[in-house]
C-alpha positions in Angstrom: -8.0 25.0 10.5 -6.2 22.0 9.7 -8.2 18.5 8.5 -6.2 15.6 10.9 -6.7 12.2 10.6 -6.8 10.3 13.6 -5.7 7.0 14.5 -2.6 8.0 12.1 0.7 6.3 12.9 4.4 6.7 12.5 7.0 5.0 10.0 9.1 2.5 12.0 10.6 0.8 8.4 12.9 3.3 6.2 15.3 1.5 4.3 17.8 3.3 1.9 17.2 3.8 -1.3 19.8 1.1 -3.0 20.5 -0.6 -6.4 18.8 -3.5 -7.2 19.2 -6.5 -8.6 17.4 -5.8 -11.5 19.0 -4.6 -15.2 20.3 -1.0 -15.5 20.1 1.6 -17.6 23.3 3.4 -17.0 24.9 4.6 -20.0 26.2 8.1 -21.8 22.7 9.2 -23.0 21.8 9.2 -19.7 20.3 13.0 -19.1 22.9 14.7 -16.1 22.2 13.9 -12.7 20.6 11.1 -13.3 21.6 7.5 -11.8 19.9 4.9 -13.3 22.0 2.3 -12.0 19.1 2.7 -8.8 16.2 1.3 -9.9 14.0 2.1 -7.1 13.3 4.5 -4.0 12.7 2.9 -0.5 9.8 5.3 0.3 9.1 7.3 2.6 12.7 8.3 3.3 15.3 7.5 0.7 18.8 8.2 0.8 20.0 10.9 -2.2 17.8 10.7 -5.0 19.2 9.4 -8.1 17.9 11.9 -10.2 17.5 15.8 -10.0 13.7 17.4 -9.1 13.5 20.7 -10.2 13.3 22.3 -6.9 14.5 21.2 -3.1 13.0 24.1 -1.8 10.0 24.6 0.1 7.0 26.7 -1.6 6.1 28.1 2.3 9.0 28.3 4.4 7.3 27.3 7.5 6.3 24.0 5.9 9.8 23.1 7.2 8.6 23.4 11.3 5.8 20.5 10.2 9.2 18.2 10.0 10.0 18.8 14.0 8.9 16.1 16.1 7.0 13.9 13.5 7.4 11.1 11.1 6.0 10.3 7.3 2.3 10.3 7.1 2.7 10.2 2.9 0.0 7.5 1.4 -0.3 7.0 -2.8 -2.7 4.9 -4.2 -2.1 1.8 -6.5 -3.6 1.7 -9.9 -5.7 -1.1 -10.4 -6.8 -3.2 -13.7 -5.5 -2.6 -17.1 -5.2 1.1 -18.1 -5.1 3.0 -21.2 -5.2 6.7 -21.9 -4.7 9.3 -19.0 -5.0 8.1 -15.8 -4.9 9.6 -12.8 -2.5 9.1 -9.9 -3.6 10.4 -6.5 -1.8 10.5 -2.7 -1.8 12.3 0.4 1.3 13.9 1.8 1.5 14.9 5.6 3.4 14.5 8.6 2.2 12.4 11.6 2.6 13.0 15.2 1.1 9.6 16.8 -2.7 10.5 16.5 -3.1 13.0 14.2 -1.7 13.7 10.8 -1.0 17.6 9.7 -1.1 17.8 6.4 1.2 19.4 3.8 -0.1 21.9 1.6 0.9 24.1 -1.5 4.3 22.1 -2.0 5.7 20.7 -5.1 5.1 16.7 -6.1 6.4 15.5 -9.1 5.8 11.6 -10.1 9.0 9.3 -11.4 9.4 6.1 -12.5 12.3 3.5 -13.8 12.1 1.3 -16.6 14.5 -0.6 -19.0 13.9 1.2 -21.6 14.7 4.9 -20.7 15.6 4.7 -16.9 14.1 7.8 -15.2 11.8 10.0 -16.1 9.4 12.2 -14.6 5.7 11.7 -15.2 3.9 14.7 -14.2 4.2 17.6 -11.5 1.7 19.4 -9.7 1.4 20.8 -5.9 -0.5 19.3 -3.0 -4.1 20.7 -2.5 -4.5 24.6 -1.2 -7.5 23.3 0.8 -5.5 22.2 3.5 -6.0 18.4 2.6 -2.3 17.8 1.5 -3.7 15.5 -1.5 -2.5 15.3 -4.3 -3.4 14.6 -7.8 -1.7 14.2 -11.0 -2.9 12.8 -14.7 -0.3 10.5 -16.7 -0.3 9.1 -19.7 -0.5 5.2 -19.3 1.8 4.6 -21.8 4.4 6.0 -20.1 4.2 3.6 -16.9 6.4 0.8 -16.3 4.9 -2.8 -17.7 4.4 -6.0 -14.6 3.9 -5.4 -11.2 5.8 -2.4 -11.1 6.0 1.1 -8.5 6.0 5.0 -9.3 7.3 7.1 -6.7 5.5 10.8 -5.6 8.5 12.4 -4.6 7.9 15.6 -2.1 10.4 17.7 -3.8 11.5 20.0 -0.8 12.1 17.0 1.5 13.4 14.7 -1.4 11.0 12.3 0.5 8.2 10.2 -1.8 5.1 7.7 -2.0 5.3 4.8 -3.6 2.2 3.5 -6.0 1.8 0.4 -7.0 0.6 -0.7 -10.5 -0.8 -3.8 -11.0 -2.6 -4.2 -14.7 -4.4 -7.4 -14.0 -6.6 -8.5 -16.5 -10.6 -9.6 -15.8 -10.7 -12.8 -14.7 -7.4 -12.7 -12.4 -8.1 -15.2 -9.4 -6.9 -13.1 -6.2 -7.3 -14.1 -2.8 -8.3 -10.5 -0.3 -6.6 -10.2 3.2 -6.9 -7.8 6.0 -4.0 -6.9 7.4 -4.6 -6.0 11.5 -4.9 -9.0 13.7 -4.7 -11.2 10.4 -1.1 -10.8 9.0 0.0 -9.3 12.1 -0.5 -11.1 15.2 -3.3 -8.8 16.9 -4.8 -5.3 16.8 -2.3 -4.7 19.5 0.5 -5.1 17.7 -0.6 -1.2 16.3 -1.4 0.4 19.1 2.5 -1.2 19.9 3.6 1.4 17.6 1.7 3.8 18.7 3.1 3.9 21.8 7.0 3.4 20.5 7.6 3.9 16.6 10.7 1.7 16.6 8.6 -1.0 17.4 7.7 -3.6 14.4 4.6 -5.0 14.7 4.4 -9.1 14.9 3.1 -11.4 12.4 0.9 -14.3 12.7 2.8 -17.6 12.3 3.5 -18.6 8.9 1.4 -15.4 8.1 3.7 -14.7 4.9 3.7 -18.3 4.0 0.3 -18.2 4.0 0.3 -15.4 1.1 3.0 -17.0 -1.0 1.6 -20.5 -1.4 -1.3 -18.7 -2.7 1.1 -17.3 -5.0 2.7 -20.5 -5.5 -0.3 -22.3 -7.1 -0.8 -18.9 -9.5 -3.0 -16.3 -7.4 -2.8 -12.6 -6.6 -2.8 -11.4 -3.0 -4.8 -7.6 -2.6 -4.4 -6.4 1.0 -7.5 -4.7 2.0 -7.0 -2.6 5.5 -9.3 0.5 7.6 -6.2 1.6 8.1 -6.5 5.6 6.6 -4.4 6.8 3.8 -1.9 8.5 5.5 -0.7 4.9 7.4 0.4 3.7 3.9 3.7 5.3 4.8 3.8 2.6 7.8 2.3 -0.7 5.6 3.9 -0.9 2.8 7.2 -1.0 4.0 6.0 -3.6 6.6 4.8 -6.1 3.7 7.9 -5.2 2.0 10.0 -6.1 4.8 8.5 -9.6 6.0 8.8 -10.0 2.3 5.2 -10.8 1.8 4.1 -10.8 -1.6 3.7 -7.6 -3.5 0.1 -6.6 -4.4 -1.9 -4.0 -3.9 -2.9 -2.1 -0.9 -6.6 -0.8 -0.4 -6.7 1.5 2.7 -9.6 3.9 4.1 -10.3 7.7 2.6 -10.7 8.0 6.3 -11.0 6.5 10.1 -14.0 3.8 9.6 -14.7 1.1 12.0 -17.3 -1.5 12.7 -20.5 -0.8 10.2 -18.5 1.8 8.3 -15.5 -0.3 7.9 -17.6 -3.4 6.7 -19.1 -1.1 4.2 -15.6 0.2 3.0 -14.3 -3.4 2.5 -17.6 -4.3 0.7 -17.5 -1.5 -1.5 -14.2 -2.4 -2.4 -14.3 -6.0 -2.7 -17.2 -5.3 -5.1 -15.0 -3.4 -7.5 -12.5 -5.8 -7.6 -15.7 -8.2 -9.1 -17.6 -5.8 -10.7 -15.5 -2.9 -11.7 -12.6 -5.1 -12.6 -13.8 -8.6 -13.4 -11.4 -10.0 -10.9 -12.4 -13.5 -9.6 -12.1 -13.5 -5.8 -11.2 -17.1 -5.0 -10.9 -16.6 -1.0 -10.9 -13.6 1.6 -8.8 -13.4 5.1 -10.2 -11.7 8.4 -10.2 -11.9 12.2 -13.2 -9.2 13.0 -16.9 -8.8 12.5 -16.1 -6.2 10.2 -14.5 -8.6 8.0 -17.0 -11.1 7.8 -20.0 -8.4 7.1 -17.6 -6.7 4.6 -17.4 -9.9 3.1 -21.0 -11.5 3.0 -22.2 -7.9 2.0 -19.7 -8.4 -1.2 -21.1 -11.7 -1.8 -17.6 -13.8 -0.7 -19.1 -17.3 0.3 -18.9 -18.3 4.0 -17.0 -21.2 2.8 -14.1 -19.3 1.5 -14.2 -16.4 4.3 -11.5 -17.5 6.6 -11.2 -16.1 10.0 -8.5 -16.0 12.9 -8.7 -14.9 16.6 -11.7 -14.4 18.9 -14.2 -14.1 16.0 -12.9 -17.3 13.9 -16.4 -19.8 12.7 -18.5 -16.8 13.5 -21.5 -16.2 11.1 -20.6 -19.5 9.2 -17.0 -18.6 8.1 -14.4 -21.0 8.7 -12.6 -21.3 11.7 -8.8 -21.0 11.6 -7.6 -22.8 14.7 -4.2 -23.3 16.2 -1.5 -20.4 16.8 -1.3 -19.1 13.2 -1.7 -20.0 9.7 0.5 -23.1 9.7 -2.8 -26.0 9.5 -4.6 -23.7 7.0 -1.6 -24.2 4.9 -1.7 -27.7 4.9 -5.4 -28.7 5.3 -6.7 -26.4 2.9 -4.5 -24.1 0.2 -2.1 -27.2 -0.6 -5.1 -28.9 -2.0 -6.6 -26.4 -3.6 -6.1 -26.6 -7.2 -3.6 -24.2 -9.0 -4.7 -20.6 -10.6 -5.5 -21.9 -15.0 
């Protein structure tokens, strides 16, 4: 039988994939079939890919009837902190159908990324897991990955479809502010069980929700996004941040469904390896439910830089974020605040 994921949601936000504005690499030595005047993939469903995988075809031909009725359910993880050696890059690839997600197994993923230097390449290849999980799992050499704030792309080779993963090399001692996403960014809970119910719909944001992200950004900080949504809804929320144009950062999202005490203890886990595990100084943290502010006491985030919206804002000793978005926080609070050294 199947594993599903529940609580797993369509993809309302597929753009093309397009040239950017961003140098080119498009010259004779270029390898054939290769167009590296695109310098990016707008996952999970580009247009044609600009450059050739070595197969379009599907390991299992009835892999194909997973496709009827159902939408992206593809999720790959960011790499975090500096790296060095092999690394691993890891995903999920799947199709959803509202609730559940079916996963994809035994088919072809190869990883890709675009740089200056050399344009495409491929990174690594390897199929997603016989075990019917539909992960997948690759090693690359860190050397080979794009320098900055940069994005490989898992491309499911027989649906030309991909995953994108951030990589964000911040060094110890990075100041970032942590936000969840539902009922934080966006203006409720409801605005995904919105989707839910009609995958064209695009969920709300808060008031001055984005603003709220880029003036910490502004004065030199790094926004993480830190959601229970599960894996498999990354196809759904990265695209949303990249379409309100919030600031690009990493996304954190649950190995599975957790809520309440179980999502608190994901979010603490998680904040503790930004501290810990990376040395990352976390300078303020974003939230409208109880799971947010345990999550964040248990990681040791003072009350007085835990900032909460909705029913739920003061609780515990966490600041209060009044009015009808983020608007007053803006100027009362992060406009003073000193700039990142």
């Amino acid at each position: 039988m199947r594993r599903t994921y529940f609580l797993v949601l369509p993809v309302a936000l597929a753009l093309s994939a397009c040239p950017t504005d961003g140098p080119s690499n498009d010259d004779d030595s270029a390898p054939s079939g290769i167009d590296n005047t695109v310098t990016s993939l707008s996952c999970p469903e580009p247009a044609a890919l600009p450059f050739p995988t070595e197969t379009s075809e599907w390991v299992a031909p009835s892999t194909e009837d997973q496709f009827a009725g159902t939408v992206p359910g593809y999720g790959g993880l960011d790499l975090l902190g500096p790296q060095s050696g092999s690394v691993g890059l890891q995903g999920i690839m799947g199709r959803n159908d509202r609730f559940v997600t079916d996963p994809i197994v035994g088919e072809w993923v190869s990883i890709w990324r675009w740089n200056l230097s050399a344009g495409w390449a491929e990174l690594g290849r390897t199929q997603t897991d016989f075990a019917e999980a539909g992960t997948y799992g690759v090693d690359v050499d860190s050397a080979a990955l794009p320098g900055g704030d940069a994005r490989v792309y898992a491309v499911l080779e027989g649906a030309g479809h991909c995953a994108d993963h951030g990589v964000f090399r911040w060094p110890a001692g990075t100041p970032v502010i942590v936000t969840d996403i539902d009922g934080t960014l966006t203006l409720s809970d409801d605005e995904l069980t919105n989707q839910l119910a009609d995958p064209s719909y695009v969920p709300l944001e808060y008031t001055d929700a984005k603003e709220m992200t880029q003036a910490w950004t502004d004065k030199g900080y790094r926004v993480v996004y830190l959601t229970a949504r599960p894996h498999p809804l990354r196809s759904l929320t990265r695209p949303w941040l990249d379409a309100l144009e919030f600031p690009f950062g990493p996304v954190s999202t649950a190995p599975e469904l957790v809520f309440g005490g179980t999502a608190a203890d994901y979010k603490a886990a998680f904040v503790d390896r930004l501290q810990d595990d990376l040395g990352w100084d976390v300078v303020a943290a974003y939230g409208n439910a109880g799971s947010d502010i345990d999550g964040y006491e248990a990681a040791g985030v003072a009350k007085d830089r835990t900032f909460i919206i909705g029913p739920n804002a003061g609780d515990d000793g966490t600041v209060a974020v009044t009015g009808d978005g983020w608007t007053d926080h803006i100027a009362d609070f992060i406009a003073s605040f000193p700039d990142a050294s």
